[in-house]
C-alpha positions in Angstrom: 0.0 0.0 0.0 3.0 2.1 0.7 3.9 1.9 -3.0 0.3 2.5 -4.0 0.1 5.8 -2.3 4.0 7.1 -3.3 2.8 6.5 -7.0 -0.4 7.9 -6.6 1.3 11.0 -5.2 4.0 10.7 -8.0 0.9 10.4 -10.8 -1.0 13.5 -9.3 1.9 15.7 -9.7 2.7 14.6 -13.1 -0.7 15.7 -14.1 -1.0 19.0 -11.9 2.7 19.9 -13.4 2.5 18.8 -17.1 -0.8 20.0 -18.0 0.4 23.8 -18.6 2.8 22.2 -21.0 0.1 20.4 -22.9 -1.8 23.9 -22.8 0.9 25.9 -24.4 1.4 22.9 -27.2 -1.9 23.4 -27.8 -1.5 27.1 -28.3 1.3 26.3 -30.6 -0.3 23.8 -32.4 -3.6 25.7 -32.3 -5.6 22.6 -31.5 -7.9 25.1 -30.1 -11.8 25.2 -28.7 -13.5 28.1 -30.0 -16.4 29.7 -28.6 -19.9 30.1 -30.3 -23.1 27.7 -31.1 -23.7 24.9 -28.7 -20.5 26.5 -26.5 -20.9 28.5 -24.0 -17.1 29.3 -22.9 -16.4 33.0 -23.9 -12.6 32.4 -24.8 -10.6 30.3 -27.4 -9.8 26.9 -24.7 -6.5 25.0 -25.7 -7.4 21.2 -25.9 -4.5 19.8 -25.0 -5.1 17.6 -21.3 -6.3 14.2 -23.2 -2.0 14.1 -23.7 -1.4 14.5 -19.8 -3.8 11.9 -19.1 -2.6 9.6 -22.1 0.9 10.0 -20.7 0.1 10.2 -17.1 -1.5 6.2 -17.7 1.5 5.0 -19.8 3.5 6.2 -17.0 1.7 4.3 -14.2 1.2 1.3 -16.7 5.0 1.0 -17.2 6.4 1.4 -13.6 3.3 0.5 -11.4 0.6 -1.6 -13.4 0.2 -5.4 -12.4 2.7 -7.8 -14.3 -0.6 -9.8 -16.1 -2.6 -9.6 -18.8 -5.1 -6.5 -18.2 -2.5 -3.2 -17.3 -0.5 -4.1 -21.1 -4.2 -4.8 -23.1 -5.2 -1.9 -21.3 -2.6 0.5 -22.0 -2.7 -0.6 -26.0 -6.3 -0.3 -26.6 -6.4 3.3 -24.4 -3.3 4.8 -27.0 -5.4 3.1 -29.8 -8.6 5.2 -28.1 -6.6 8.2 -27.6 -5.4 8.6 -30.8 -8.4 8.6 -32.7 -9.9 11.0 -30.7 -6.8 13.3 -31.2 -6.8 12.9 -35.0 -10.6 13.8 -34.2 -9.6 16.6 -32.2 -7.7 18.0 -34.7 -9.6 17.3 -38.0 -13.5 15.9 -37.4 -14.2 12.4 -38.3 -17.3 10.6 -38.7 -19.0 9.4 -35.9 -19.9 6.0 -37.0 -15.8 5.2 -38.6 -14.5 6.9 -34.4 -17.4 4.0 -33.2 -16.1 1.5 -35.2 -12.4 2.0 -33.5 -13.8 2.2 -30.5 -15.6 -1.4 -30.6 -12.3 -2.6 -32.3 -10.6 -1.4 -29.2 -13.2 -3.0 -26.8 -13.3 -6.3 -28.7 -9.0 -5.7 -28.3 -10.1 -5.7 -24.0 -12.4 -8.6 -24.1 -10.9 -11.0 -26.1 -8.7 -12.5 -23.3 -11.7 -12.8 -20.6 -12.4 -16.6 -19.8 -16.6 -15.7 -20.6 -18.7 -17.0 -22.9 -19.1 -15.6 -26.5 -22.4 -13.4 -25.8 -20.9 -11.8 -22.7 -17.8 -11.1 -24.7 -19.5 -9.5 -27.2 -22.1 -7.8 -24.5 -19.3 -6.2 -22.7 -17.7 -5.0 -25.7 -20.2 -3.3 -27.0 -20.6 -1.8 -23.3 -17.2 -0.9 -23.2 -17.3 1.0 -26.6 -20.6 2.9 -25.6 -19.1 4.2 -22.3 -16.1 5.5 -23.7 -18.4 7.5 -25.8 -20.4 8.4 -22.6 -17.8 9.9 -21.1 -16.8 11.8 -24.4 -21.1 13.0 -24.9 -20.9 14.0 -20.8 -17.9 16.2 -21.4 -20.0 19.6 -22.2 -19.7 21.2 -18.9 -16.3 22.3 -17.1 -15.2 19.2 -14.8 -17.8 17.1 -15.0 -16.0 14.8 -17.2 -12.7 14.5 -15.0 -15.4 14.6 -11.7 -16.9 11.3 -12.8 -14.3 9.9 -13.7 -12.9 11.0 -10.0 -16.0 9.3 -8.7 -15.5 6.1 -10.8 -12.1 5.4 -9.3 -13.4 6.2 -5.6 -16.1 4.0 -6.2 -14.3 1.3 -8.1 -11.4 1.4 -5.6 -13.8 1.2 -2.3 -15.4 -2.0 -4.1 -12.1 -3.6 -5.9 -8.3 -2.9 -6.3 -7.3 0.4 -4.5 -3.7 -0.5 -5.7 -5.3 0.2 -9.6 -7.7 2.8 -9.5 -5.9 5.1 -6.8 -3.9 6.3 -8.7 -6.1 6.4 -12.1 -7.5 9.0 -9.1 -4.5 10.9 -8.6 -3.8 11.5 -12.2 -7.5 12.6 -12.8 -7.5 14.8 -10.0 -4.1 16.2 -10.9 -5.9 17.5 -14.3 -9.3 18.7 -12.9 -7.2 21.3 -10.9 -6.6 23.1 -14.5 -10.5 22.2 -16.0 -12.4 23.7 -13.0 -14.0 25.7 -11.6 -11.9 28.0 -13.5 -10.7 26.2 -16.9 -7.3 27.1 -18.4 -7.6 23.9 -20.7 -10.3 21.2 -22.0 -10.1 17.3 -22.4 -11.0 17.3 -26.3 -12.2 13.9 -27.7 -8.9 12.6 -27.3 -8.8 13.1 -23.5 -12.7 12.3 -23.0 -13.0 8.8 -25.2 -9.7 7.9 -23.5 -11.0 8.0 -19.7 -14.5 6.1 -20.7 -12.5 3.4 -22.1 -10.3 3.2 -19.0 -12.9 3.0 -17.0 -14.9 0.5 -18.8 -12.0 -2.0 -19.5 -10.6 -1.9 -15.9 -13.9 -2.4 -14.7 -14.7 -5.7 -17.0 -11.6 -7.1 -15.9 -12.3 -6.4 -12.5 -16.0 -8.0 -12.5 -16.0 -10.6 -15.2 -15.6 -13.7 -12.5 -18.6 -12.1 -10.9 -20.7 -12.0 -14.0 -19.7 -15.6 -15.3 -23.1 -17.1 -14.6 -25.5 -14.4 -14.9 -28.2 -13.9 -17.7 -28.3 -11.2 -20.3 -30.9 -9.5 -19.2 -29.3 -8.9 -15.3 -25.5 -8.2 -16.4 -27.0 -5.4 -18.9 -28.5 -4.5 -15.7 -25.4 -4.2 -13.8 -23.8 -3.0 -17.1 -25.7 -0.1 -17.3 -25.4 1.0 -13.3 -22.0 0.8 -13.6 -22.0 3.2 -16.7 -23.5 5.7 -14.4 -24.9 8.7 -15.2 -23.2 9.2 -18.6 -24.4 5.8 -19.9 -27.8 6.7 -18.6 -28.0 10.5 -20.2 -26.0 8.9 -23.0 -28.9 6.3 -23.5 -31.7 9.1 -22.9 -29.6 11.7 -25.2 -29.9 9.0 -28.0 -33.1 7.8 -27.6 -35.1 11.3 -27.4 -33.0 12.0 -30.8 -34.5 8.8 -32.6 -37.8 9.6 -31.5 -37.7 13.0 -33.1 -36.3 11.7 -36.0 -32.3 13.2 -35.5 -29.3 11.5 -35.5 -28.3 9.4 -32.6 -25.3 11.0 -32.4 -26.1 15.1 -33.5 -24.9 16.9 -30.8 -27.4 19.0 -28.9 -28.0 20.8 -25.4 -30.3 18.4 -24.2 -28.3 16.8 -21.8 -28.9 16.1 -18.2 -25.8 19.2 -17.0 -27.9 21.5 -19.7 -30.9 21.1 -18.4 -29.8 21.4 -14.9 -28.3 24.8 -15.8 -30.9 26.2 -18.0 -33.4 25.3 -15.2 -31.5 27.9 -13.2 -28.7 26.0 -10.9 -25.0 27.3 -10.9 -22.5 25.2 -12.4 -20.7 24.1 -9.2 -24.8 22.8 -7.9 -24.8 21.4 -11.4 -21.9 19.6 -11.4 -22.1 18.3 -7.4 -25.6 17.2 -7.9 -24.3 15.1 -10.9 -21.5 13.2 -9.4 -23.7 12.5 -6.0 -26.5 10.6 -8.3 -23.1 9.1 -9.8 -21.7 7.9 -7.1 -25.3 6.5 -5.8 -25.7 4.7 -8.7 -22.2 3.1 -9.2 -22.6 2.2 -5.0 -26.0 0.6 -6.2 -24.4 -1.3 -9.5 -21.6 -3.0 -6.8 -23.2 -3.5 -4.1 -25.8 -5.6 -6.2 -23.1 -7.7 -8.2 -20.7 -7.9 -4.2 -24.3 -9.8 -3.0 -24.4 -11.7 -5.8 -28.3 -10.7 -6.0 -28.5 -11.8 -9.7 -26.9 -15.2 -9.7 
C-alpha cells in the first residue's frame, strides 16, 4: 500500500505539473476550442489535457501496473482510443468510422476474458458505448474529469485500491486546470480515453462475478456501472431517434444542460451530478458484491 500511495502521489503531480505544457502545445499547435453555437465558454480553450492523461497512464502502466494480462491490453487499446480521438480533435471524423475504432478497441479488452461468446460481445459493446459516454458528458467544465474521480473512488472502495488510486491521482491532478476556473479542455482525445479506462478496468475487474448471470441482469449491472453518462448517453440518443435526428447530432439536451438552464450554478450542477453518480455506481456493486442476480 505504501507503494500505492507514493505512486499515486507521483501520478498527481505529473498531471498538476505537465498539463500547462500540454496547454501551451496546444496554443502552438492551435488545437484550439472556440467559442460560439452549442459553447458556452467565452474564450478560445487550448485542448491539450487528453496528452497528460494519455501519458500520465502510460506512465503508471509502465512502472506500477500489475505484471498480467489487463495493465499491457489496457494500456494498447487506451493509446489506440486516444489517438483517434486526437486525430478527431484535430480534423473531425465521422462518428460512426470513431465507433467503429472504439468497438475494435473494446473487442482488443475482451478478447482474453475466460466468458462466454455473448458476454464477450455484450461487454464489448458496453465498453465502446461508455467511452463514448464519457466523451457526450464532457459539455460542462469538470464534469467529465469529476466522474471519472468518482469512478475510481467508487471502483477502488469495491475492488483494487492498488489500480484505481492512482487512475484517481492522475484525474485529479488535471481537474485542478479544467475547474471551476478552466485554463484547458479534455477534447475527444482526452474524454474517449477515460470512458474506455474506466470500462476496461472495470470488466476485468468483475468478469468472474458476471460468469453465470443472464443477459438481461449483467445489462442491468452494465448499465449501473455506466452511471450517469451511460444513462444521459442512453436518454440523449433515444429522445434524438424519436424525433427523427441522429443518434449522435450533438445537442444541449443533456442532463448538466438542463440542470443549468433550469437555473442551478455550475458548481450545484456539477455536485448534484456526481452525487447521483456515485449512488448509482454504489447501487451497481453493491448488487453484483451480493451476488443478488446469480
Amino acid at each position: 500500500m505504501y507503494m500505492t500511495y507514493l505512486f499515486t502521489l507521483v501520478i498527481f503531480s505529473w498531471g498538476v505539473i505537465t498539463t500547462p505544457v500540454s496547454i501551451s502545445l496546444a496554443q502552438k499547435f492551435r488545437l484550439l476550442d472556440k467559442p460560439g453555437g452549442r459553447k458556452k465558454h467565452n474564450f478560445v480553450m487550448p485542448r491539450g489535457a487528453g496528452i497528460v492523461l494519455w501519458s500520465g497512464y502510460l506512465l503508471w502502466a509502465l512502472f506500477n501496473g500489475n505484471s498480467g494480462v489487463e495493465v499491457p491490453y489496457v494500456a494498447t487499446g487506451a493509446t489506440f482510443v486516444f489517438i483517434i480521438g486526437y486525430m478527431d480533435d484535430m480534423h473531425p471524423l465521422p462518428p460512426l468510422l470513431r465507433l467503429i475504432f472504439h468497438l475494435i478497441s473494446a473487442l482488443w479488452i475482451t478478447t482474453p476474458l475466460p466468458v462466454p461468446i455473448w458476454q464477450r460481445a455484450l461487454l464489448s459493446v458496453w465498453i465502446a458505448g461508455v467511452t463514448n459516454a464519457y466523451n457526450m458528458i464532457d459539455g460542462m467544465d469538470g464534469l467529465c474529469l469529476s466522474m471519472t474521480l468518482i469512478t475510481c473512488i467508487a471502483s477502488a472502495i469495491f475492488g483494487n485500491i492498488n489500480l484505481w488510486l492512482p487512475i484517481a491521482g492522475l484525474v485529479f491532478g488535471v481537474l485542478l486546470w479544467n475547474f471551476p476556473s478552466p485554463r484547458t479542455f479534455l477534447g475527444d482525445g482526452g474524454s474517449t480515453l477515460l470512458g474506455y479506462v474506466c470500462a476496461s478496468h472495470i470488466s476485468w475487474g468483475i468478469f468472474s462475478e458476471v460468469y453465470n448471470m443472464n443477459i438481461i441482469f449483467l445489462s442491468l449491472i452494465l448499465v449501473l456501472l455506466g452511471g450517469v453518462p451511460v444513462l444521459d448517453t442512453l436518454v440523449a440518443m433515444t429522445r434524438r431517434v424519436l424525433t427523427g435526428k441522429s443518434p449522435f447530432l450533438p445537442d444541449r439536451g443533456h442532463a448538466h444542460h438542463k440542470l443549468q438552464d433550469f437555473g442551478l450554478s455550475k458548481i450545484t450542477t456539477l455536485l448534484l451530478l456526481i452525487s447521483i453518480h456515485f449512488f448509482i455506481l454504489f447501487l451497481g456493486y453493491t448488487l453484483l458484491e451480493k451476488k443478488f442476480f446469480i
